[in-house]
C-alpha positions as CSV (number, residue, x, y, z in Angstrom):
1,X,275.3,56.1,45.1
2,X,279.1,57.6,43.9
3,X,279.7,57.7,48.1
4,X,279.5,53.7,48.0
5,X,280.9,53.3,45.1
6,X,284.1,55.0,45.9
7,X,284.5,53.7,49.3
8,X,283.9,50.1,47.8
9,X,287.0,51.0,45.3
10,X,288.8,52.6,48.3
11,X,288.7,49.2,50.1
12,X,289.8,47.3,47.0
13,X,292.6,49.0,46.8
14,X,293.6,48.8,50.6
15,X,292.8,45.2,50.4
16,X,295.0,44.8,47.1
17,X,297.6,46.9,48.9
18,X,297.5,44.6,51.7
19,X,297.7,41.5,50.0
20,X,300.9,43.1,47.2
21,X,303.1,44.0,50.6
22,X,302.4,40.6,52.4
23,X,303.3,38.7,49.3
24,X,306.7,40.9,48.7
25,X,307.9,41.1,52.3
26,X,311.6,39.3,52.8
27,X,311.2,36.7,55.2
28,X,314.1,34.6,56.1
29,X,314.9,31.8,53.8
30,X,314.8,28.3,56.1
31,X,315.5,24.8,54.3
32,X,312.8,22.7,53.6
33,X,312.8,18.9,53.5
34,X,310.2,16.2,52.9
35,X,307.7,15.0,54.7
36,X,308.2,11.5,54.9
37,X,305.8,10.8,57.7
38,X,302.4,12.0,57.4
39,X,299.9,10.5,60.0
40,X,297.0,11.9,57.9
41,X,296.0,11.3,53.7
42,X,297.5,13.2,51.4
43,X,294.6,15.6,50.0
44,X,294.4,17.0,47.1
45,X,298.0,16.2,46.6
46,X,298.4,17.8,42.8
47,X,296.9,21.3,44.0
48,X,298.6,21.5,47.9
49,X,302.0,20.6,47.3
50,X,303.0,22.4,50.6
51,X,301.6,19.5,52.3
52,X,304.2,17.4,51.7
53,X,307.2,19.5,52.7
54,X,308.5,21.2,55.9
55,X,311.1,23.3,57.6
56,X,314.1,21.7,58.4
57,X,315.4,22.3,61.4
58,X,319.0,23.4,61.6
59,X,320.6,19.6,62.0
60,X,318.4,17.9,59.2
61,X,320.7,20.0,56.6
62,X,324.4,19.6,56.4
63,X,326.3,23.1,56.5
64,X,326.8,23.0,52.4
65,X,323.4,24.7,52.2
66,X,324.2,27.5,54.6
67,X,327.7,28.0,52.9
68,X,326.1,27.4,49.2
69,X,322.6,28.7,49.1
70,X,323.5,32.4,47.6
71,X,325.5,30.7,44.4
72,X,322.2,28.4,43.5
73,X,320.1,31.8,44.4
74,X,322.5,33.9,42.1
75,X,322.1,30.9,39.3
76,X,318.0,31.2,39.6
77,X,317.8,34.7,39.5
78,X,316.3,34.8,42.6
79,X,316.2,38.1,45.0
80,X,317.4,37.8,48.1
81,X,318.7,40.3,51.0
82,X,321.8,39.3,53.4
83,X,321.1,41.1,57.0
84,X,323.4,40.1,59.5
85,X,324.4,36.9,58.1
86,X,321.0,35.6,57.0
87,X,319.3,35.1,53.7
88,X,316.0,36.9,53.2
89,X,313.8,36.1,50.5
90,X,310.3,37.5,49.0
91,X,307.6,35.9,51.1
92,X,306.0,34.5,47.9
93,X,308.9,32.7,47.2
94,X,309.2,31.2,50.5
95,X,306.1,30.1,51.2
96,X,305.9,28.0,48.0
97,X,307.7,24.9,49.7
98,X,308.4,22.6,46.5
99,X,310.7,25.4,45.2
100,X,312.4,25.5,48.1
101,X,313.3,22.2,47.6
102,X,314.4,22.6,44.9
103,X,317.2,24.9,46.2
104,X,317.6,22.9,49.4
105,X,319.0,19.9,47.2
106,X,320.7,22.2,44.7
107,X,322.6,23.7,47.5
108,X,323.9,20.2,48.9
109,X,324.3,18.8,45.8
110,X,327.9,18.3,44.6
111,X,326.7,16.8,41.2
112,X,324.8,20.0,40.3
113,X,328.1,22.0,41.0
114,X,329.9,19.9,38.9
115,X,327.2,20.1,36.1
116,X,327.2,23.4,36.3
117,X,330.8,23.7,36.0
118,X,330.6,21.6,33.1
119,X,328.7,23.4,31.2
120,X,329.9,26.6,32.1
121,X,333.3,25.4,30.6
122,X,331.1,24.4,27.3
123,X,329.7,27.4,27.1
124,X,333.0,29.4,27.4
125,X,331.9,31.1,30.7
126,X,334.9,31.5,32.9
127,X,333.6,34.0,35.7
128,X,332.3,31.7,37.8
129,X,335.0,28.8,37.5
130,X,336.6,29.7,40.8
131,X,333.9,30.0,43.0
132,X,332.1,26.8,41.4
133,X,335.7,25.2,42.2
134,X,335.6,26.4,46.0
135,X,332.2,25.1,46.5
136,X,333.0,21.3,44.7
137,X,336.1,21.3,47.0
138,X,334.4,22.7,50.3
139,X,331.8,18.8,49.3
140,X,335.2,16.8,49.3
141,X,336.2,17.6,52.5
């Protein structure tokens, strides 16, 4: 009886091992956009957000996202790796596709920049006023 009860707790554990390592790999962080055509229902639409989102690909998002996306990270607190040019984040992150969103439009947003650097100015925070400044110029151009 002990012998299956400790080889059903030593499979727990390698499945809870399993599952903690494929949910906190880095995978590369890819823009997401809406899905605006759907050729099937919407199901369940509340609890499967990921439904209605997908990967860009590389011409769906102007080049703000690429050149912005580790400031609006930085600004979430979200980790992230850089490997040869690239942003990595945690798997867990990216497979949830609303927050990714989230970023996609933060990063080519020029009035979040400028909000930003609004209140950064309010609240007395000067550290980031030259970078924000870069970043609402690089939108004017």
């Amino acid at each position: 009886m002990k012998k299956k009860i400790y080889i059903a707790l030593i499979i727990l554990t390698l499945l809870f091992s399993v599952n903690y390592y494929w949910q906190n790999r880095y995978v590369k962080l890819r823009p997401v956009v809406p899905n605006e055509v759907l050729h099937r229902p919407v199901f369940f639409s509340n609890l499967f957000h990921n439904q209605l989102f997908r990967i860009a690909n590389p011409n769906e998002v102007s080049q703000n996202f690429y050149k912005n996306i580790k400031y609006v990270l930085d600004r979430s607190g979200q980790k992230y790796i850089v490997k040869s040019g690239d942003i990595y984040i945690k798997y867990k992150y990216m497979n949830d596709m609303e927050l990714i969103w989230n970023y996609t439009k933060r990063a080519t947003d020029p009035a979040w920049f400028k909000l930003k650097r609004k209140m950064d100015s309010i609240n007395g925070d000067t550290k980031n006023k030259n970078e924000l400044d870069r970043i609402i110029n690089g939108f004017e151009k």
